[in-house]
N, C-alpha and C positions, 0 to 999 in steps of 0.2 A: 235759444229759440225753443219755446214748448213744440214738441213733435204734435202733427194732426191724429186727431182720435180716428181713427177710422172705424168698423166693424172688422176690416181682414188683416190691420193692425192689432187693434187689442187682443183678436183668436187669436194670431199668431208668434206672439207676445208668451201669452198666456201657456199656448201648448210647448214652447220653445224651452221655457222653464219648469214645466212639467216633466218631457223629455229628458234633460238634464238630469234631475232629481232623479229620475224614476229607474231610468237607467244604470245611476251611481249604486243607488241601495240596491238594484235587482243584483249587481255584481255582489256584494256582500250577501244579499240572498239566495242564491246560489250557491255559493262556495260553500256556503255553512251549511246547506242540507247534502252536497256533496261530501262533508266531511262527517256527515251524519250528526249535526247539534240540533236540536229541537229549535226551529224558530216561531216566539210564540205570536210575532207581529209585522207585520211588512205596513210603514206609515208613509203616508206621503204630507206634508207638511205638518205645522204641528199646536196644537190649541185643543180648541172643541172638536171633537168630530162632524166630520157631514155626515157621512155613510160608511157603512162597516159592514162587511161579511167574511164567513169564517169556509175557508174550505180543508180539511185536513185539519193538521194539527195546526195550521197559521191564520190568524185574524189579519184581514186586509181592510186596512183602514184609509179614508182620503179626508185632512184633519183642514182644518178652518184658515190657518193662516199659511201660505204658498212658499216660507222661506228654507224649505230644506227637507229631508226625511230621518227615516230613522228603520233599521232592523232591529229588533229588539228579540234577544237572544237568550235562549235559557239560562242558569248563572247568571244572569245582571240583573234580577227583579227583585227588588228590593221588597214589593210587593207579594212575594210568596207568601203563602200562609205558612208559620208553621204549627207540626204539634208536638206537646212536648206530654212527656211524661206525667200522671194523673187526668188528663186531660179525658172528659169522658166525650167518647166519639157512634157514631153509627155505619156500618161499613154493608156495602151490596157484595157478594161473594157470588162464582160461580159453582157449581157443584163438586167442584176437587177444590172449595176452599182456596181459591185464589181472587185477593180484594180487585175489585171492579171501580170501589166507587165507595170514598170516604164524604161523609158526611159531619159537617163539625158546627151544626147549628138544626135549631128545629127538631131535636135530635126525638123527641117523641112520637113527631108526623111522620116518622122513617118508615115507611111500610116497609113486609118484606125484607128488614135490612136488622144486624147483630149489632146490639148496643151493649156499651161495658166502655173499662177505664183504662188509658194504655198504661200499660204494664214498658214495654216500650216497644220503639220504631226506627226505623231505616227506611228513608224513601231515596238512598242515593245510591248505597251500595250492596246490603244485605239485602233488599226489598224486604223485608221480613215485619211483618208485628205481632206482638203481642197484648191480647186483649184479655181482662178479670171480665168475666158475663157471670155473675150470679155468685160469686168467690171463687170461679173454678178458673183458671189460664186456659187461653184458647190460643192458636198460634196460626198463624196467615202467614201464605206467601201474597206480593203484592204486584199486581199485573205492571207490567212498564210503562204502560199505558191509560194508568189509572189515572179517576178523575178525586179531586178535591172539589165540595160541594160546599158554598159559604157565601151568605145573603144572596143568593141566589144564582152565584156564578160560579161557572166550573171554568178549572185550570191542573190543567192536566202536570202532572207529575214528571220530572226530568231526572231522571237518574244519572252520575255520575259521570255516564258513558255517551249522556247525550249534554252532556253541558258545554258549552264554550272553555272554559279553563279544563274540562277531560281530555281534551284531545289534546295531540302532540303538539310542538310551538308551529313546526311549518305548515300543520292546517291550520291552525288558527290564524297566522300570519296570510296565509293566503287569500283566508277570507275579510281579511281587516283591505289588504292590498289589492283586491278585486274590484271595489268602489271605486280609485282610484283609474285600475285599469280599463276600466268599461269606459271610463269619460276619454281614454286617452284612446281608443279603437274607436268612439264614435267621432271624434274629432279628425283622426286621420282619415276617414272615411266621409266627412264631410271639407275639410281641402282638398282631396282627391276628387270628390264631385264642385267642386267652387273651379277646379282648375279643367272638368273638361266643361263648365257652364260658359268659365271665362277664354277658353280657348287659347292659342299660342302667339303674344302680340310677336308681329312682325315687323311693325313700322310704327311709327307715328305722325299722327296728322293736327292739322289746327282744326278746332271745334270751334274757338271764336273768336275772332278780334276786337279788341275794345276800342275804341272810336278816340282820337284821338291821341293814342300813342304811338309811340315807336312803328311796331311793325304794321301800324294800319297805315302811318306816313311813308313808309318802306313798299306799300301796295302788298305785303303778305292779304291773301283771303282764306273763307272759311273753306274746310274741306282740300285742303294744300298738304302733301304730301312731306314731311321734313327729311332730307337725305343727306344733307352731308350741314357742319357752322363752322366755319375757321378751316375748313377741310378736315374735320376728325367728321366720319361717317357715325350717323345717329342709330337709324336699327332701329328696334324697339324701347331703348333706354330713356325716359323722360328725366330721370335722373343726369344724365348727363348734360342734357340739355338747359337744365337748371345753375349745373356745374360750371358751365362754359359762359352763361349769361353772367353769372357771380360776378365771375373774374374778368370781366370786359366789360365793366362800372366805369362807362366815360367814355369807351374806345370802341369806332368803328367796327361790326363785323358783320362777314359775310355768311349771308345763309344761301343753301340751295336746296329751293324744295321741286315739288313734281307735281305739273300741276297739267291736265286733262294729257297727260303721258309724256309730258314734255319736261326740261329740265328749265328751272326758271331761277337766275341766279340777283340775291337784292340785299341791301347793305341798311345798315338801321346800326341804331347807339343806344346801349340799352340806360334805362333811367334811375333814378333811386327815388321810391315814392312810399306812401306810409298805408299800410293794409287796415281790415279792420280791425284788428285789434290792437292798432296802434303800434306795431314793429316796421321799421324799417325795411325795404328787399330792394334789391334790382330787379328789372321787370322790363320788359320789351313790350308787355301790352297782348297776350294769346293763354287761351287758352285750350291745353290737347288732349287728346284721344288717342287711347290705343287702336291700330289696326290689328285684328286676329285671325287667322283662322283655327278650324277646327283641332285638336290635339289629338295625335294617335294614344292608343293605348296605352305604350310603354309612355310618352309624353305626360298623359296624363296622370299614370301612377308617380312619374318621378318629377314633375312641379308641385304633386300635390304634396310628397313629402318634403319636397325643398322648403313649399312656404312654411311646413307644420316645425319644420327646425327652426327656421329666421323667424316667425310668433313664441317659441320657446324662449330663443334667446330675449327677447325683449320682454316678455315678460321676468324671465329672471335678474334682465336689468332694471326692472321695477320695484323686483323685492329688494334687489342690490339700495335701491337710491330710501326704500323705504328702510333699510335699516340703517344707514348711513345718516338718515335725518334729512336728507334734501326735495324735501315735499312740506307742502303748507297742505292743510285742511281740505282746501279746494282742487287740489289734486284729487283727493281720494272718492271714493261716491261707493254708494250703500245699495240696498235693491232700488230703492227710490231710479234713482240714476242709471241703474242695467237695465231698469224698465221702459223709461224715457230711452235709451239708445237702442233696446230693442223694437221699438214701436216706432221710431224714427229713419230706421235699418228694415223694417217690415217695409215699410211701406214705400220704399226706396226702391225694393225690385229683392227678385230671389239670389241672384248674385249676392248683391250685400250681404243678403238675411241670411246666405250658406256660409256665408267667411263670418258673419259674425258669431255666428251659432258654431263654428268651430271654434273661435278663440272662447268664447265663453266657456266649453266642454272641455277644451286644454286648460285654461287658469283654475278650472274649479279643480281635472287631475291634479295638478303642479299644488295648488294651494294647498290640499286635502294631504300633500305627501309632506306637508313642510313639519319641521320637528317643534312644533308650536301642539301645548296640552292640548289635551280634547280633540282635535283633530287625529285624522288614521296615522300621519308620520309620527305624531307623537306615543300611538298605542304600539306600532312597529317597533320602536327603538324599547319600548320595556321588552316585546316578546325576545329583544336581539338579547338584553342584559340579563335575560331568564335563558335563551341559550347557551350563552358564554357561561353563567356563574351554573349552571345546570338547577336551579331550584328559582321560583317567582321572585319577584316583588316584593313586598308587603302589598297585600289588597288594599289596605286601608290607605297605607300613601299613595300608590298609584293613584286610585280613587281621590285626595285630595288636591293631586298636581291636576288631574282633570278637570277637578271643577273651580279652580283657581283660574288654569286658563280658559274654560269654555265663559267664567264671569267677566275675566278680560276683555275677550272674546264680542261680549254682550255688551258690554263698557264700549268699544270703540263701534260697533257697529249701531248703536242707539248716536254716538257721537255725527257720524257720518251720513245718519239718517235724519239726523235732526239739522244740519248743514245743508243738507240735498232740499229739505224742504224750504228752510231760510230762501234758496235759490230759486226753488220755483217762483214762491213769490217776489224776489223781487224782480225775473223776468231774464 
């Protein structure tokens, strides 16, 4: 069923995944100016851009298509200019001869700026150049802070000490595993609010009787308190009560519920009938409601970590089945399908939209740590193989196991996307 377009659906939709996102890379953003690496971009999806502004040394960007972000981090720009020896340049100096401001283009419109041919450079470690101005050596220190000037965009200079691969493995790991951790603190902070929204079920009651079945020919009614079936006491467990129906396919049983504070005891045979999707159940014919009251404090904090365990576990029973091979196509769903359940889940009420908005903020941690390239578990386990062997990687393999799985990557989720849409259409 296509979920209703609403307006306070689609916003909330829209911001739910925003959130997400924005939260995952601020963790990576963060970590890595606390570890002191120049960050030269904070993005939030990724295409064309909408709108961009720069504050400090970081460009904040909000890019066109809504699938994910990106920090982008000095040392990974493939894009740096560089210069290389012979190269004739124009530099702004301040008065103790310290470079401000290289220029590597136009190099005649330089007002005010020392033109000549590098002799050489160090923009990582020496800061140092040297420039021939008229046959004579001129020698520069270069501010750390310097800018590179070419076709009309500046890009500031990262020396060694401010790169991602300068610093020691555990900052760097911390900032790779920060992403991850921010999704995994907003999620327990959103079942911790799902569980005092949802409160402490106590009981359970009938919500509806289907007309015609069992418990409606039993005389159960709506709004019936369920207390004890067979004499096992129910509580709040719907579970249970599902359990005990199973197993008394064909045989008499008793139920006693509570009905305007009285104890009312009625016998019904439960049925086997065919649901909509065509599975087989036993069924009595009700459908229930939790009764709740509000959770104290401590209550609250600890259902809310209880549910955030048992959504763990299930999700890792998901990866379990997906690598095992025990899913078809239509199991799986792409943004298309988190959209459609977000927007279905919006509009359903804030309960739903808080439990859902948590497990999506856990599966993205959990996903994001899995030892699959391109993703953060996979950049962790090289920083682990560069602590144990005490010396990197190769860049260049790393770099290729990256973009092998991030193509993977693109492969299944173009697969899943193109699936999701088959489905919409056909309804």
């Amino acid at each position: 069923m296509t979920p209703q377009l609403t307006p306070q659906g689609i916003v909330l939709t829209v911001l739910l995944f925003f959130v997400l996102v924005t939260i995952h890379e601020w963790g990576h953003y963060y970590f890595a100016k606390r570890a002191g690496i120049l960050v030269r971009e904070f993005a939030i999806g990724f295409g064309p851009k909408v709108f961009a502004f720069r504050r400090g040394e970081t460009k904040y960007t909000l890019r066109l298509l809504p699938f994910g972000g990106y920090v982008r981090m000095a040392g990974e720009d493939p894009e740096t200019v560089q210069i290389q020896p012979g190269q004739t340049i124009a530099v702004e100096t301040t008065p103790d001869d310290v470079v401000t401001k290289i220029y590597l283009d136009r190099i005649d419109e330089r007002m005010n700026a020392v033109r000549g041919e590098v002799r050489s450079i160090d923009l990582e470690r020496k800061l140092a150049l040297t420039l021939d101005v008229d046959g004579e050596d001129e020698s520069y220190r270069i501010h750390p802070e310097a800018m590179t000037v070419s076709r009309g965009q500046e890009t500031q200079i990262a020396p060694w000490d401010r790169q991602f691969a300068g610093k020691p493995v555990g900052k760097r790991a911390m900032a790779i595993f920060a992403g991850p951790m921010m999704n995994v603190i907003l999620a327990a902070g959103l079942f911790i609010a799902f569980a005092f929204i949802n409160g402490i079920a106590v009981n359970v009651s009938v919500n509806k009787v289907n007309a015609g079945e069992p418990a409606d020919a039993a005389g159960i009614q709506a709004g019936d308190v369920i207390q004890s079936i067979n004499g096992v006491t129910i509580g709040p467990d719907t579970t249970k009560i599902r359990e005990l129906v199973t197993a008394s396919a064909g045989e008499p049983m008793e139920w006693v519920v509570l009905r305007d504070g009285r104890p009312v005891a009625v016998q019904m045979t439960p049925i086997e009938a065919i649901d909509e999707a065509g599975n087989a159940q036993i069924r009595v014919g009700v459908e229930m409601m939790p009764l709740t009251r509000p959770a104290s404090f401590q209550e609250g904090i600890t259902n809310g970590v209880t549910t955030m365990w048992t959504a763990t576990v299930t999700i890792f029973e998901g990866f379990k089945m997906l690598v095992l091979g025990q899913f078809t196509l239509d199991d799986l769903g792409g943004p298309i399908r988190m959209a459609e359940m977000t927007l279905q889940l919006a509009n359903a009420g804030i309960l739903y939209y808080t439990w859902w908005a948590a497990m999506l903020s856990l599966y993205l941690a959990i996903f994001n740590l899995l030892p699959v390239p391109a993703l953060d578990g996979s950049r962790l386990i090289f920083l682990g193989l560069e602590a144990i062997r005490g010396r990197p990687v190769d860049p260049n393999r790393e770099s290729l196991v990256h973009f092998i799985g991030f193509a993977m990557l693109m492969l299944v989720m173009v697969a899943v996307t193109y699936n999701d849409i088959l489905r919409l259409f056909r309804g």
